[in-house]
N, C-alpha and C positions, 0 to 999 in steps of 0.2 A: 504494500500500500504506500503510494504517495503522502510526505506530506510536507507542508512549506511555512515553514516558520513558526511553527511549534511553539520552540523557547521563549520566542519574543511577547506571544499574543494570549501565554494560556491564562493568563492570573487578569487582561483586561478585558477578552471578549465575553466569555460566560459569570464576570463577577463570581458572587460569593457561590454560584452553583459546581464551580469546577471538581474541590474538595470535599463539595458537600454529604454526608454521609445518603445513601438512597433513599433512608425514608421522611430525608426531607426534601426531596424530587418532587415536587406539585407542580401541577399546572395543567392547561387546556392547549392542546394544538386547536390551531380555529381553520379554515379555508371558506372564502366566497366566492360563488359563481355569478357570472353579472348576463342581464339579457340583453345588454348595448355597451355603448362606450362608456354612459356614465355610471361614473362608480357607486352613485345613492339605485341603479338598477338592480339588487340582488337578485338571485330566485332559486339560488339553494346555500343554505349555511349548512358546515360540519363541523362536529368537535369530535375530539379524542382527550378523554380526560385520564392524565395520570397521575395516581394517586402513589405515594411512599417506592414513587421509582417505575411502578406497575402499570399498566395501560390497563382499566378496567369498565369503559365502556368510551363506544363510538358509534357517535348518533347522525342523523343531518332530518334536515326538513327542506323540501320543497317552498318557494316564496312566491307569493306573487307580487311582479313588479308593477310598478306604477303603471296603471291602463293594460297592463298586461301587453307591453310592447317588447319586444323581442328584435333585433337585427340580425342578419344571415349570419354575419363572422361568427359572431357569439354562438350560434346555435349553431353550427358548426365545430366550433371547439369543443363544446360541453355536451352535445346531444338533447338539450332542453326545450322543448316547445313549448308556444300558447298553449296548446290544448293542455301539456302536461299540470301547469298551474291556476286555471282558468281558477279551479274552486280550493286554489292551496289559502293560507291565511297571509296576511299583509307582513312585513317585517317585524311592526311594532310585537303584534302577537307573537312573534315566533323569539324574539329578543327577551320579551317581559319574562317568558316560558324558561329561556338561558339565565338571567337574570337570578329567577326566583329560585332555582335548581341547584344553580352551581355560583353562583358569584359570591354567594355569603362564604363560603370557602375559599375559592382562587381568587387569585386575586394578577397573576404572568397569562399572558396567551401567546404563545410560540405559533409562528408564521413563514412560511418558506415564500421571503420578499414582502417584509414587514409592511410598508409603504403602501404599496396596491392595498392588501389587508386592513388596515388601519382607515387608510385614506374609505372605503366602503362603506366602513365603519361607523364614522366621522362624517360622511355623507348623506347616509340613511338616517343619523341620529337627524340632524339638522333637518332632512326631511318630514319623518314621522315625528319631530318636536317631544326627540326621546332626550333623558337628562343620563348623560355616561358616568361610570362611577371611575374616580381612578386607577389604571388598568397601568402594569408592567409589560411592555413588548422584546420578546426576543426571538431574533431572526437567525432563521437556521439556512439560510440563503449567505448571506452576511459571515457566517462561522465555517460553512463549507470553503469560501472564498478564501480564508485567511489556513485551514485549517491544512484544509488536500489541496494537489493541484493538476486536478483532472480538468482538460481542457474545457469540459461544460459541468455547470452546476444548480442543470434542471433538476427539478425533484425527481422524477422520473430515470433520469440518468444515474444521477447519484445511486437511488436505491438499487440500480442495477449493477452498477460498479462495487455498492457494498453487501450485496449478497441481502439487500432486504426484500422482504414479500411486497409484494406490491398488486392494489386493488383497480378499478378504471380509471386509468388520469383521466383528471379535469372535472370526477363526481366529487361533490365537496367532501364527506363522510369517508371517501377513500383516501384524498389528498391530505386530509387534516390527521387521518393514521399515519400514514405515511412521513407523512413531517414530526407525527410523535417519533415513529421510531428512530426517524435519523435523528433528532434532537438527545436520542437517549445514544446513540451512537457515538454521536460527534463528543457528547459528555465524556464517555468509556474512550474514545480517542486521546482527548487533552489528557486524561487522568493515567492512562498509561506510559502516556512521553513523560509525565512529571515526573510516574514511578521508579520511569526507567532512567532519568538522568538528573533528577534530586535527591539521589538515597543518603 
């Protein structure tokens, strides 16, 4: 396995999570699919929530987007139509649902390309005139980059270059396991270059 700069980046990219003991590994991989260019467009959120290190459930829900408008790219990449969402529930519902579940506990959601993710986010909040609580983001997009240095660092690639199982890219509930596990990955990455050359 590749990897580039190890030494330099392990104690700033992942913070206090690097030496962290596993069972205080918490947090939600998140992914959203959008049914245009704009980012307040969701119309499927996934999580994968891991608890004490552990991935022990991975959910998503179907959105419907504003007007139920869709463009070809989009549904194209994700496989998602009008028809699939006509009668799904608005974002606000499906967020308040995330919210009341899981937020009083996490409080990090790891994202493969924080940005896009957040920006969605932060979008639809201002949209649906949702009040965001404050959220820790960390990007496993971002940590591959710095980490290995395999010439691409799609989600999709990656997990293939790391021997991870991998679900349908681009279904949210797939993407957002998928970024658990490389997130738990890249963890077990930094912590073995430390093991191996801070004894």
């Amino acid at each position: 396995m590749k990897y580039a700069g190890l030494q330099r980046i392990y104690c700033l990219t992942i913070e206090n999570q690097i030496m962290t003991k596993k069972s205080e590994i918490n947090f939600i991989a998140i992914d959203f699919e959008t049914a245009t260019s704009k980012r307040a467009s969701i119309c499927e959120v996934g999580i994968c929530v891991v608890r004490h290190g552990e991935i022990v459930e991975t959910r998503s829900w179907l959105v419907r987007p504003e007007d139920n408008r869709y463009q070809y790219w989009n549904m194209k990449v994700h496989g998602i139509r009008p028809q699939d969402t006509e009668d799904a529930p608005d974002f606000r519902q499906v967020w308040e649902e995330i919210e009341r579940t899981y937020l009083d506990e996490f409080d990090t959601f790891v994202a493969h390309n924080v940005p896009f993710d957040r920006s969605c986010l932060q979008h639809s909040a201002e949209l649906y005139r949702i009040h965001l609580p404050e959220l820790k983001w960390i990007c496993s997009l971002q940590m591959a980059r710095k980490i290995y240095s395999f010439g691409c660092n799609s989600l999709d690639y990656l997990c293939e270059q790391l021997g991870i199982e991998q679900g349908t890219h681009h279904r949210a509930g797939d993407d957002a396991e998928m970024c658990a596990k490389l997130y738990l990955r890249e963890l077990e990455s930094v912590e073995l270059f430390y093991c191996k050359y801070h004894k």
